[in-house]
Backbone as JSON Lines, residues from 0, in Angstrom:
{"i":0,"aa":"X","n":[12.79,11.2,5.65],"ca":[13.12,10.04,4.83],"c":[12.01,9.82,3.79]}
{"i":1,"aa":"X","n":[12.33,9.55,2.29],"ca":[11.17,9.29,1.65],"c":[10.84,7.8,1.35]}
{"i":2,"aa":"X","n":[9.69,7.99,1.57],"ca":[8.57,6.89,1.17],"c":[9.05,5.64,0.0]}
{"i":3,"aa":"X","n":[9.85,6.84,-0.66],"ca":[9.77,6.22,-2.3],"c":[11.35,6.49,-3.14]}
{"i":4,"aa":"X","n":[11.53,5.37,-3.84],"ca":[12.88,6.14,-4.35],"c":[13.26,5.12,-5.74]}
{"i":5,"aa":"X","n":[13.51,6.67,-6.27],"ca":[13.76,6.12,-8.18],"c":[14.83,5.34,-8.24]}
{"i":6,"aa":"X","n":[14.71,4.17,-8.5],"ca":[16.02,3.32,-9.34],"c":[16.7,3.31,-10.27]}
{"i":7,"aa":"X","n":[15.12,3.53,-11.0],"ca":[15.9,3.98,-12.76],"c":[14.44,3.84,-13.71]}
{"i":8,"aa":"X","n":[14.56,4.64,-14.27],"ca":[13.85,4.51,-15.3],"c":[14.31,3.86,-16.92]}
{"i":9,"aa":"X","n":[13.49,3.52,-17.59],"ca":[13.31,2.72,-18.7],"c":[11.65,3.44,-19.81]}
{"i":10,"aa":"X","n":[12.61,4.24,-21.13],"ca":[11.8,4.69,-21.63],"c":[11.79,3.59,-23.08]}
{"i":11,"aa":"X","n":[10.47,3.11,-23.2],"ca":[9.95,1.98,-24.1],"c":[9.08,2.41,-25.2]}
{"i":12,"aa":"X","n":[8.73,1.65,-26.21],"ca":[7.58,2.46,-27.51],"c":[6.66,3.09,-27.12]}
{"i":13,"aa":"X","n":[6.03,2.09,-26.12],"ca":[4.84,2.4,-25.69],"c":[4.41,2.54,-24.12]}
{"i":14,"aa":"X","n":[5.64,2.92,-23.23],"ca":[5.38,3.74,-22.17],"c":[6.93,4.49,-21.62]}
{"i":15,"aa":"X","n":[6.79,4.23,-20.09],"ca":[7.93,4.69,-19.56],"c":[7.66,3.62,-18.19]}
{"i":16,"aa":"X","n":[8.45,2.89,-17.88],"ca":[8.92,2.37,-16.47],"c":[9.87,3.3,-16.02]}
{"i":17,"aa":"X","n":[8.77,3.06,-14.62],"ca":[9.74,3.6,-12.82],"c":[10.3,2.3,-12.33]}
{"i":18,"aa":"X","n":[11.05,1.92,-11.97],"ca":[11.54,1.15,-11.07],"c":[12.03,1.57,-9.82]}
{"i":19,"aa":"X","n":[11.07,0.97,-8.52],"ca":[11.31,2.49,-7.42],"c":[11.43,1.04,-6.32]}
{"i":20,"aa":"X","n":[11.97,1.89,-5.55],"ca":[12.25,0.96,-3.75],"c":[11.51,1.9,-3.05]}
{"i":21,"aa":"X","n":[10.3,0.8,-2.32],"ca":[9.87,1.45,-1.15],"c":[9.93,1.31,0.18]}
{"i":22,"aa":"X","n":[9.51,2.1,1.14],"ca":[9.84,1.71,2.91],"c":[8.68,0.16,2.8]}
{"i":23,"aa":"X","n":[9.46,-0.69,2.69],"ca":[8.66,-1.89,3.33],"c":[7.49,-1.68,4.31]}
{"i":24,"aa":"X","n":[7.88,-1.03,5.34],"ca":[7.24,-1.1,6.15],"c":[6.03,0.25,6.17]}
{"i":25,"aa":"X","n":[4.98,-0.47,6.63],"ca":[3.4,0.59,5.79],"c":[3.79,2.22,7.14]}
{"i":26,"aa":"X","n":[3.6,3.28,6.52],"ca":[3.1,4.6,7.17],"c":[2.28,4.14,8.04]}
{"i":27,"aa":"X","n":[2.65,4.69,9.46],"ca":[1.54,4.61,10.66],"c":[0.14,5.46,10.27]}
{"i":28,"aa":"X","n":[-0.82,4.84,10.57],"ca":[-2.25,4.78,9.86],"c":[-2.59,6.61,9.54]}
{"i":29,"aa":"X","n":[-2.18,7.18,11.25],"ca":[-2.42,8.87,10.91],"c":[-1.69,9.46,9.9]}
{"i":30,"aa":"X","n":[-0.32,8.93,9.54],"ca":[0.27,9.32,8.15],"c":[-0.23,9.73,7.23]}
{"i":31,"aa":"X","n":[-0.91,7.9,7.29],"ca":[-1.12,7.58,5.74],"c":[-2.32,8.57,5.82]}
{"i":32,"aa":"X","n":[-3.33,8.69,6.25],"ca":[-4.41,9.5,6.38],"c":[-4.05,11.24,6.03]}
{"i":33,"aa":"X","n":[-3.29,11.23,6.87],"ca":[-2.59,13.17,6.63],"c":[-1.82,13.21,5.23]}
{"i":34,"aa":"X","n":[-1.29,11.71,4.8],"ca":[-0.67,12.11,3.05],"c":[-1.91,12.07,1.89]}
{"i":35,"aa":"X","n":[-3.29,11.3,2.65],"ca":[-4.38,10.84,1.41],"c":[-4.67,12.48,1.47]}
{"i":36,"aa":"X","n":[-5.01,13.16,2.79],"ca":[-6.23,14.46,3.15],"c":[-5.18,15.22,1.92]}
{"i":37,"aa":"X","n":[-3.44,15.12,1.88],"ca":[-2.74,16.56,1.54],"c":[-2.84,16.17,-0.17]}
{"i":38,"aa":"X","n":[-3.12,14.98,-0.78],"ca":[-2.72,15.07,-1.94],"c":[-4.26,14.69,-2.48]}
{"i":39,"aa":"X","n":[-5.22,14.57,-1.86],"ca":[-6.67,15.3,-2.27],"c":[-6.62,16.27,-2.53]}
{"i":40,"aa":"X","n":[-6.25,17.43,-1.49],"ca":[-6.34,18.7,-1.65],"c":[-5.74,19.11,-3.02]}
{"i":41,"aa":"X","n":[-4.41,18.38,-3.09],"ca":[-3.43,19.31,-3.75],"c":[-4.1,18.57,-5.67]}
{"i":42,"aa":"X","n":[-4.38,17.63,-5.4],"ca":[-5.17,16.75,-6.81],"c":[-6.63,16.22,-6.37]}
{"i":43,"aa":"X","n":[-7.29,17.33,-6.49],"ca":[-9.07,16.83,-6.33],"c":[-9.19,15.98,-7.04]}
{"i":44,"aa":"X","n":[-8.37,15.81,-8.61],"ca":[-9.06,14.84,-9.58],"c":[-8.74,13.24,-9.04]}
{"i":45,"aa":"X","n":[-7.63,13.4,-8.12],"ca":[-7.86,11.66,-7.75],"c":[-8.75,10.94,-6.87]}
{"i":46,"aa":"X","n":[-9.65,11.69,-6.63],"ca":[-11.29,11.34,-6.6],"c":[-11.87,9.96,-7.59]}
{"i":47,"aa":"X","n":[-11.49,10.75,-8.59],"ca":[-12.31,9.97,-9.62],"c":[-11.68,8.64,-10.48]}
{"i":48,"aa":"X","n":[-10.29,8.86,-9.74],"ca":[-9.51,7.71,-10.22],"c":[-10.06,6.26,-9.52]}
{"i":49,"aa":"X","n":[-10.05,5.2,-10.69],"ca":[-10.32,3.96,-10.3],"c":[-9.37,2.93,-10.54]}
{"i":50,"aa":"X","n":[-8.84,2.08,-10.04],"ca":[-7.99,0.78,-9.87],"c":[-9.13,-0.2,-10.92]}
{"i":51,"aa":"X","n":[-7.91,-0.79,-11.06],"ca":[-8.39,-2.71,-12.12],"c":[-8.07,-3.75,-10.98]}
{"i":52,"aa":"X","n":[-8.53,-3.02,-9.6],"ca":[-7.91,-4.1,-8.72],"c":[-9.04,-5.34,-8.84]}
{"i":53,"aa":"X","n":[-10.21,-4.9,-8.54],"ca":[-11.84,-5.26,-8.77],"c":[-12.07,-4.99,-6.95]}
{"i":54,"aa":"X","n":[-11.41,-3.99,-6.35],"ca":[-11.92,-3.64,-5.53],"c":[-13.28,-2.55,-5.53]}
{"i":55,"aa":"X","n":[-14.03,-2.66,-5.1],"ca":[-15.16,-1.72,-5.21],"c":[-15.17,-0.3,-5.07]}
{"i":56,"aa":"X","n":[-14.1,-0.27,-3.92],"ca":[-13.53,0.91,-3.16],"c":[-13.33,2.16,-4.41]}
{"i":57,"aa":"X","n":[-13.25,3.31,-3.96],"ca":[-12.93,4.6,-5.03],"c":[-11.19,4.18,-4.6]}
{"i":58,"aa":"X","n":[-10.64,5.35,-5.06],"ca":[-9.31,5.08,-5.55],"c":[-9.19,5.82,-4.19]}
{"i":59,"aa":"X","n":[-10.06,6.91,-3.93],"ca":[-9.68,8.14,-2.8],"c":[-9.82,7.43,-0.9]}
{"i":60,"aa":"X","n":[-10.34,6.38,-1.38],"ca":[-10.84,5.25,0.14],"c":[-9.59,4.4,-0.04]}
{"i":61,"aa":"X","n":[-9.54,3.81,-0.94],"ca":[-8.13,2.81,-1.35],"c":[-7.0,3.37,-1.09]}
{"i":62,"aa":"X","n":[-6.52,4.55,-1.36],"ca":[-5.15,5.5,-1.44],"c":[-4.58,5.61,0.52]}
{"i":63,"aa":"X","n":[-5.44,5.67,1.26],"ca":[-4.74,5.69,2.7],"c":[-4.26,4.1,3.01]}
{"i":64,"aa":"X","n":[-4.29,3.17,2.58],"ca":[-3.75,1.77,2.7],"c":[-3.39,1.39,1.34]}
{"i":65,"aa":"X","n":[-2.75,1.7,0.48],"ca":[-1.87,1.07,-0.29],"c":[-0.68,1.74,-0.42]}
{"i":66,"aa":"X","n":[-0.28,0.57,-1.69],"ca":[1.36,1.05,-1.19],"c":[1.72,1.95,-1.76]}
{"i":67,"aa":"X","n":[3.0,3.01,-1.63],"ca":[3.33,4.13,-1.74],"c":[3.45,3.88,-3.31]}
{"i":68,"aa":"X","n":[4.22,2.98,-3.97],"ca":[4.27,3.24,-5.7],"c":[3.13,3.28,-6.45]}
{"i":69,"aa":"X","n":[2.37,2.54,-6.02],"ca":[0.76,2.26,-6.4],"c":[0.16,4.24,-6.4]}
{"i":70,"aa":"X","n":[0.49,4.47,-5.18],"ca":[-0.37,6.01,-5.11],"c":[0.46,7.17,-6.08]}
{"i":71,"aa":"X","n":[1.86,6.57,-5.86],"ca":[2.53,7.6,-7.38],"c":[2.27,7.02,-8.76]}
{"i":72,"aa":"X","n":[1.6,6.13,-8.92],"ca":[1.13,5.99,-10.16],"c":[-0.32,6.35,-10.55]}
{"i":73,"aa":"X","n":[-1.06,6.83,-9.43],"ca":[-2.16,7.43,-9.67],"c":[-1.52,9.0,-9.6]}
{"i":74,"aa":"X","n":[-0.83,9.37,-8.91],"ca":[-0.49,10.77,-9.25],"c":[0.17,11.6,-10.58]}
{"i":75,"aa":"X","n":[0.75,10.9,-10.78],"ca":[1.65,10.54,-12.27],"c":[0.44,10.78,-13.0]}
{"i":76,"aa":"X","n":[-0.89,9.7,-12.89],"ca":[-1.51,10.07,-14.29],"c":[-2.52,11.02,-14.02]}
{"i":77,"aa":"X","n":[-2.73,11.6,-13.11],"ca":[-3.21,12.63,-12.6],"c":[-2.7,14.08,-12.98]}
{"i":78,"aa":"X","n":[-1.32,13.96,-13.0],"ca":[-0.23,15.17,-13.25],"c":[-0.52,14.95,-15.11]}
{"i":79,"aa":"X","n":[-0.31,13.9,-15.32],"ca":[-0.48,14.12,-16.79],"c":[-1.79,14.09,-17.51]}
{"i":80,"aa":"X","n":[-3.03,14.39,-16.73],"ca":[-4.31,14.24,-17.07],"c":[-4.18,16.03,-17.41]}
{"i":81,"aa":"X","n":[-3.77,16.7,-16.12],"ca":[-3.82,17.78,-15.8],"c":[-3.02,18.93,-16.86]}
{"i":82,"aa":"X","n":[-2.08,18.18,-17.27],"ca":[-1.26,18.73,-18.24],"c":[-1.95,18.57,-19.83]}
{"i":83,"aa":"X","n":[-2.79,17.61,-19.85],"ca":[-3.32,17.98,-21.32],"c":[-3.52,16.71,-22.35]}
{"i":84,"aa":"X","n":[-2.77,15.43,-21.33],"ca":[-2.68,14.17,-22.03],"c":[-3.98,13.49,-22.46]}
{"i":85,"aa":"X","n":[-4.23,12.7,-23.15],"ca":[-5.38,11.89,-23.57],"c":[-6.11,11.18,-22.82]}
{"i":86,"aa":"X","n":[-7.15,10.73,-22.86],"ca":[-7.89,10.25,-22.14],"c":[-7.58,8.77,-21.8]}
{"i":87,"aa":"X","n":[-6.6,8.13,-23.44],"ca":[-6.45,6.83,-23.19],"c":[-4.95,6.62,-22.17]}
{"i":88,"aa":"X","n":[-4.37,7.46,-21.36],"ca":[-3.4,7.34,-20.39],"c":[-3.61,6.25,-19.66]}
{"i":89,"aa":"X","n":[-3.11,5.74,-18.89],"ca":[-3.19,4.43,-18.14],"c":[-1.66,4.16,-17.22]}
{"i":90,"aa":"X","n":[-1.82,3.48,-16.11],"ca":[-0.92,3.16,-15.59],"c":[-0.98,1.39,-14.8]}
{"i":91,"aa":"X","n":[0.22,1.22,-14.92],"ca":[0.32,-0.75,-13.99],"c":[1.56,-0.34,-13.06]}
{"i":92,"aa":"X","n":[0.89,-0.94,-11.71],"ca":[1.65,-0.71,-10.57],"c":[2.02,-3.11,-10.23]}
{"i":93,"aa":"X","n":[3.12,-3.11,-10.31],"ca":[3.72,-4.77,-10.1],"c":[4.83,-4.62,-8.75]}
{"i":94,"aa":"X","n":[4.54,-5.77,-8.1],"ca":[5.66,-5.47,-7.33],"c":[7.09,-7.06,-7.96]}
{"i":95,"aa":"X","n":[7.91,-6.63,-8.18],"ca":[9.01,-7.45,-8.93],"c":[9.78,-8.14,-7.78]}
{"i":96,"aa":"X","n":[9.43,-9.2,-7.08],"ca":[9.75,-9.79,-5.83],"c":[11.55,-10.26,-6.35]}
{"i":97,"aa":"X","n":[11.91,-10.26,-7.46],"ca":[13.25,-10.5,-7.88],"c":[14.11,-10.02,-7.24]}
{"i":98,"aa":"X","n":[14.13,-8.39,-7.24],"ca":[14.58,-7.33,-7.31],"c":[14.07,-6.59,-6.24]}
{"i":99,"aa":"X","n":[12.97,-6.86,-5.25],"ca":[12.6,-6.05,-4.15],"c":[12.38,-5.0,-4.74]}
{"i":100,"aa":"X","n":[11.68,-4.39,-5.65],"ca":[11.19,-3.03,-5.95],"c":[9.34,-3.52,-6.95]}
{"i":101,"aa":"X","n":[9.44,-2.3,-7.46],"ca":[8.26,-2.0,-7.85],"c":[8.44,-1.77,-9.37]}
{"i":102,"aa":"X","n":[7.53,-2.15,-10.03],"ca":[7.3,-1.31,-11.32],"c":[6.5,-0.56,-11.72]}
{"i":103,"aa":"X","n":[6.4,0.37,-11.71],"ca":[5.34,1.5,-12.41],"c":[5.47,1.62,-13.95]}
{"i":104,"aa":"X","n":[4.47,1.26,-14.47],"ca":[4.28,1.41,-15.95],"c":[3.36,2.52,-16.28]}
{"i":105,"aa":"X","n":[3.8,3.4,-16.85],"ca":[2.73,4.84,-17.74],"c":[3.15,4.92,-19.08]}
{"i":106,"aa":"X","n":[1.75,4.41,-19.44],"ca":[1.27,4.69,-21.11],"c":[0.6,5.84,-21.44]}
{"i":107,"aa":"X","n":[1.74,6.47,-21.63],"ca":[1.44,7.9,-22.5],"c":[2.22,7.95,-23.83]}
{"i":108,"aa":"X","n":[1.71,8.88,-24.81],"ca":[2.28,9.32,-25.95],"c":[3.36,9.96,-25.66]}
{"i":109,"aa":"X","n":[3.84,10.92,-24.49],"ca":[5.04,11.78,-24.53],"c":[5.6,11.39,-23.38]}
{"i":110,"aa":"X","n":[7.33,10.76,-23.5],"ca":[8.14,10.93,-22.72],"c":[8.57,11.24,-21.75]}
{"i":111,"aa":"X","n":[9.13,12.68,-22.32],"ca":[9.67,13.5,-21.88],"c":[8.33,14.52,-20.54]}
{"i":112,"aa":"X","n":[7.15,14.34,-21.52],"ca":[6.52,14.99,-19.74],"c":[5.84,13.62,-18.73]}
{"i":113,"aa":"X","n":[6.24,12.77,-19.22],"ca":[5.8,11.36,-18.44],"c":[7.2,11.3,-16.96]}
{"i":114,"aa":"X","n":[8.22,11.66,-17.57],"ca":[9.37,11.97,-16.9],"c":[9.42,12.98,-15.72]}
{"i":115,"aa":"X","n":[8.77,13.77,-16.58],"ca":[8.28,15.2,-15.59],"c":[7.19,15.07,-14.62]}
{"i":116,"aa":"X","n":[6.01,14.61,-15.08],"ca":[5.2,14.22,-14.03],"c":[5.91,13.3,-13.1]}
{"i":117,"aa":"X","n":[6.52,12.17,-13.34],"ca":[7.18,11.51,-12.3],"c":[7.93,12.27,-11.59]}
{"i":118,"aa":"X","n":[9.13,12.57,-11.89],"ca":[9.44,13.77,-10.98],"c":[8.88,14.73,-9.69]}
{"i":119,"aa":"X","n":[7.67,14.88,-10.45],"ca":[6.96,16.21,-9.88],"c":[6.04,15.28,-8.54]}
{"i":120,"aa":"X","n":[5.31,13.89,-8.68],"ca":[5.17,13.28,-7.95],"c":[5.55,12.41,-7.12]}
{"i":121,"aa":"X","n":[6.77,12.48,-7.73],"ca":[8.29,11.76,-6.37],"c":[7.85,13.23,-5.56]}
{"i":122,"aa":"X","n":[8.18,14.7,-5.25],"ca":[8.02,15.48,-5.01],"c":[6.67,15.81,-3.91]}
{"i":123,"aa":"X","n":[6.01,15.18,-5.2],"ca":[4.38,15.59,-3.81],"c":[4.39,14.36,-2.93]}
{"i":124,"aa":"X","n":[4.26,13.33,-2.84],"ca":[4.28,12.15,-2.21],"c":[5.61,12.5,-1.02]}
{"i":125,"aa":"X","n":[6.42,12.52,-1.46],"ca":[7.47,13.23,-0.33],"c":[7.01,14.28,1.15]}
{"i":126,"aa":"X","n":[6.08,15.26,-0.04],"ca":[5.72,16.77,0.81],"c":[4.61,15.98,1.38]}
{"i":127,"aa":"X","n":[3.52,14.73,1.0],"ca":[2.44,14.9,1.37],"c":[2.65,13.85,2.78]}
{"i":128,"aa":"X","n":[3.65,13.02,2.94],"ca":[3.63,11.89,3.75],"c":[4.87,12.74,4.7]}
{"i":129,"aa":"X","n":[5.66,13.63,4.7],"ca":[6.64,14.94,5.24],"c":[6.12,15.87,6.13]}
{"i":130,"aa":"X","n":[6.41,16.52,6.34],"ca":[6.05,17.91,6.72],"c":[6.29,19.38,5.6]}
{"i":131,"aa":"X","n":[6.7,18.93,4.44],"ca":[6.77,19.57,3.45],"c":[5.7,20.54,2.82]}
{"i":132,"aa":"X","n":[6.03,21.4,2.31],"ca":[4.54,21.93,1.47],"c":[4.83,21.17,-0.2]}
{"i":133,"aa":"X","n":[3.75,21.27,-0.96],"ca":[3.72,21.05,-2.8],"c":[4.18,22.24,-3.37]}
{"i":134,"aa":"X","n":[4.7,21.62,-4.02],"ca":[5.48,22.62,-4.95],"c":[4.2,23.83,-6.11]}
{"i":135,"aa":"X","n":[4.47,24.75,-5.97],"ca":[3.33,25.24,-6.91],"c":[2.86,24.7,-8.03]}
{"i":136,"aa":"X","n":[1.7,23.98,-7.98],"ca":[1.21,22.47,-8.84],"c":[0.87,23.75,-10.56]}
{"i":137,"aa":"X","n":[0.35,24.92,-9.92],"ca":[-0.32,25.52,-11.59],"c":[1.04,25.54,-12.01]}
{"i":138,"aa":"X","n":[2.08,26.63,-11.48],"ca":[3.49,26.53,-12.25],"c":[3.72,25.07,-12.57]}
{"i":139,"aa":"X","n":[4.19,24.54,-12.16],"ca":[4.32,23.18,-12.71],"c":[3.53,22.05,-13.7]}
{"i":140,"aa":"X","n":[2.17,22.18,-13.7],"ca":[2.1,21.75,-14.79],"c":[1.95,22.68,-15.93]}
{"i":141,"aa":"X","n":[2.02,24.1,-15.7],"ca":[2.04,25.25,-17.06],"c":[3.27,24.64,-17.5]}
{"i":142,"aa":"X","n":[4.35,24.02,-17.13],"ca":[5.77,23.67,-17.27],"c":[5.72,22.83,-18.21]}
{"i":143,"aa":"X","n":[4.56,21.84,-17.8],"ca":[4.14,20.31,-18.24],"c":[3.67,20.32,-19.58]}
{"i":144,"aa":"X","n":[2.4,21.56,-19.5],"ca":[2.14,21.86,-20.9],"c":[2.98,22.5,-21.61]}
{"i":145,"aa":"X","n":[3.96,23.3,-21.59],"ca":[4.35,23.37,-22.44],"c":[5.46,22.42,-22.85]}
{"i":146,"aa":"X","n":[6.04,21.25,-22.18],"ca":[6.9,20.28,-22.98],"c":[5.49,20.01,-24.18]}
{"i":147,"aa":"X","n":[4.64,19.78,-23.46],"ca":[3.43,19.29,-24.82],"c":[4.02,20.05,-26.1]}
């Protein structure tokens, strides 16, 4: 069963919204731990990712207790760091109590691989909280760069 699931997207001037439903209920702690260890591995760079939460915490201490849309929006800009995007990328994780879902906001210049990285991290988040393997991450973002 996954974690996470697309509602719909919404492509805007100046980003792209996810609108995703998640399992309410949090991953039992060894999970969450065995999905942080698999998508370290598989993205060393989200190490260095930091939240505007004003938590002190790294993103890589933070990522085994938060919530599942929150960690695909660090993967997302991770996938599109990796692919070639700008430095000024950015992402906002809201939860929309209206509607029981989430919003993921990514501010990137391109679309169409903002789309693709989402995709590709619906995908790992799946394999990493699963018993799944990742999809071959170099093929995939060689994929990425070239929508660039």
């Amino acid at each position: 069963m996954s974690r996470v699931r697309l509602r719909c997207v919404r492509v805007l001037g100046d980003r792209v919204d996810l609108v995703l439903e998640a399992d309410p209920d949090p991953a039992p702690r060894e999970v969450a731990e065995r999905a942080a260890t698999r998508l370290l591995a598989w993205l060393p760079g989200l190490e260095a990712h930091r939240c505007s939460t004003g938590d002190a915490r790294t993103f890589a201490e933070e990522m085994r207790d938060t919530e599942t849309p929150h960690l695909l929006e660090h993967v997302v800009l991770e996938l599109l760091r990796r692919a070639g995007s700008c430095d000024g990328i950015r992402g906002e994780t809201v939860w929309r109590k209206g509607d029981d879902a989430y919003l993921v906001s990514i501010f990137d210049d391109d679309d169409a691989l903002c789309m693709r990285a989402a995709r590709l991290a619906l995908q790992l988040i799946d394999a990493a909280f699963g018993d799944g393997c990742a999809p071959d991450l170099d093929a995939e973002i060689a994929r990425m760069v070239a929508l660039r």
